[in-house]
N, C-alpha and C positions, 0 to 999 in steps of 0.2 A: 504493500500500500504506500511506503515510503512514508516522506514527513507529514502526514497526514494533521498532527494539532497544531503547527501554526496555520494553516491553510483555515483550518476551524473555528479556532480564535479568531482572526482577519475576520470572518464571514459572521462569525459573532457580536462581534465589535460592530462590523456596517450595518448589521439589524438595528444596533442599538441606538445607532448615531442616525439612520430613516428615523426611528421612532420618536425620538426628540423634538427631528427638525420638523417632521410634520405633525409635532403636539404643539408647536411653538407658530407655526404656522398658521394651525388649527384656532389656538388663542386669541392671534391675534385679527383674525379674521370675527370667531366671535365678541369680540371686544369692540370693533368695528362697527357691525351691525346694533350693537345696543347702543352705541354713541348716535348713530344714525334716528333712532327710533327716540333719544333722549330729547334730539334737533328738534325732531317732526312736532314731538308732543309741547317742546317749548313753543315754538310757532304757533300751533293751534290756539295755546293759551293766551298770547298776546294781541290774536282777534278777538 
């Protein structure tokens, strides 16, 4: 099989380092949308 657990680790490591980037992603996106809906609803109230 040869060097078999760095090749493992590596491949562990970049699951972990996707999972991050698109939790962070993820956040930031819904963080976004509630800012958005913060906007709307101050507007409304100002008519």
């Amino acid at each position: 099989m040869g060097d078999s657990t760095g090749s493992m680790f590596y491949f562990f490591v970049w699951i972990i380092l996707l999972y991050v980037v698109g939790m962070g992603i993820y956040t930031i996106f819904t963080q976004l949308k509630k800012r958005r809906k913060q906007r709307r609803l101050r507007k409304q109230e100002k008519r």
